[in-house]
N, C-alpha and C positions, 0 to 999 in steps of 0.2 A: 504494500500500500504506500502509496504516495503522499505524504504529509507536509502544507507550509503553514507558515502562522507570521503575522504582519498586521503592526502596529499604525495606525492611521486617523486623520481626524472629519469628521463625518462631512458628506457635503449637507450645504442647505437642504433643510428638508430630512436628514438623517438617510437610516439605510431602514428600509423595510423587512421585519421580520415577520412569520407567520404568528408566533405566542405571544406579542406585546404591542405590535404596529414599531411604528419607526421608532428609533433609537440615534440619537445626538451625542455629540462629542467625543471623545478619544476612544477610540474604540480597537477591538483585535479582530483579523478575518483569521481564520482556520479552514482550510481548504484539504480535503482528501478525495483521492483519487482511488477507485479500486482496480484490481488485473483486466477487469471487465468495459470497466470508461465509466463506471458510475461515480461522481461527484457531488458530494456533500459542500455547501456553502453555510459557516457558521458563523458568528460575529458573537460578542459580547463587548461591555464597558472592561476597558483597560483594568485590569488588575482583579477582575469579579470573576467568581466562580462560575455564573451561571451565562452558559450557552447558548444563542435562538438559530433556528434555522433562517436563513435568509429567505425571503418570498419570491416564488416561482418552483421551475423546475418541473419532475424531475428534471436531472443536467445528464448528461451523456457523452465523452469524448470518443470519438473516432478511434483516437489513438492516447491511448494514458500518459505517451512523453508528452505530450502538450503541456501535463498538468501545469508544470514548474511555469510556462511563460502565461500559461492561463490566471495564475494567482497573482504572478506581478502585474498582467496588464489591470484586472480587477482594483484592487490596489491605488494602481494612477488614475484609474477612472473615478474610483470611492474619495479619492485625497483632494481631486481638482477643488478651486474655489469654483464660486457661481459665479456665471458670467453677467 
């Protein structure tokens, strides 16, 4: 399995989870990859225990090397300011 984790600060609006609706401010993505292309997208607040799934999905890759550039582009997308 494939695993990153990356520290980030939300854009306008936060990031949408399925368990609590949008979430703001510094946050973690956790991203896993399984043999299969199945991909988990998770977030929480910096430093907190509890995990939400991110909204949408399921995800699915083609090919599970993607994962590693899939999590950084996510990432620079999640971190942009608003325009």
């Amino acid at each position: 399995m494939n695993e990153r984790r990356s520290f980030f600060s939300s854009p306008a609006g936060g990031v949408m989870t399925r368990e609590v609706g949008a979430i703001t401010g510094e946050l973690e993505l956790h991203s896993t990859v399984d043999e299969d292309g199945a991909l988990a997208l998770r977030v929480r607040y910096a430093g907190a225990d509890e995990w939400y799934a991110v909204e949408g999905g399921p995800y699915r890759l083609r090919d599970a090397r993607d994962a590693e550039v899939l999590h950084e582009v996510l990432v620079a997308i999640l971190n942009r300011p608003a325009a």
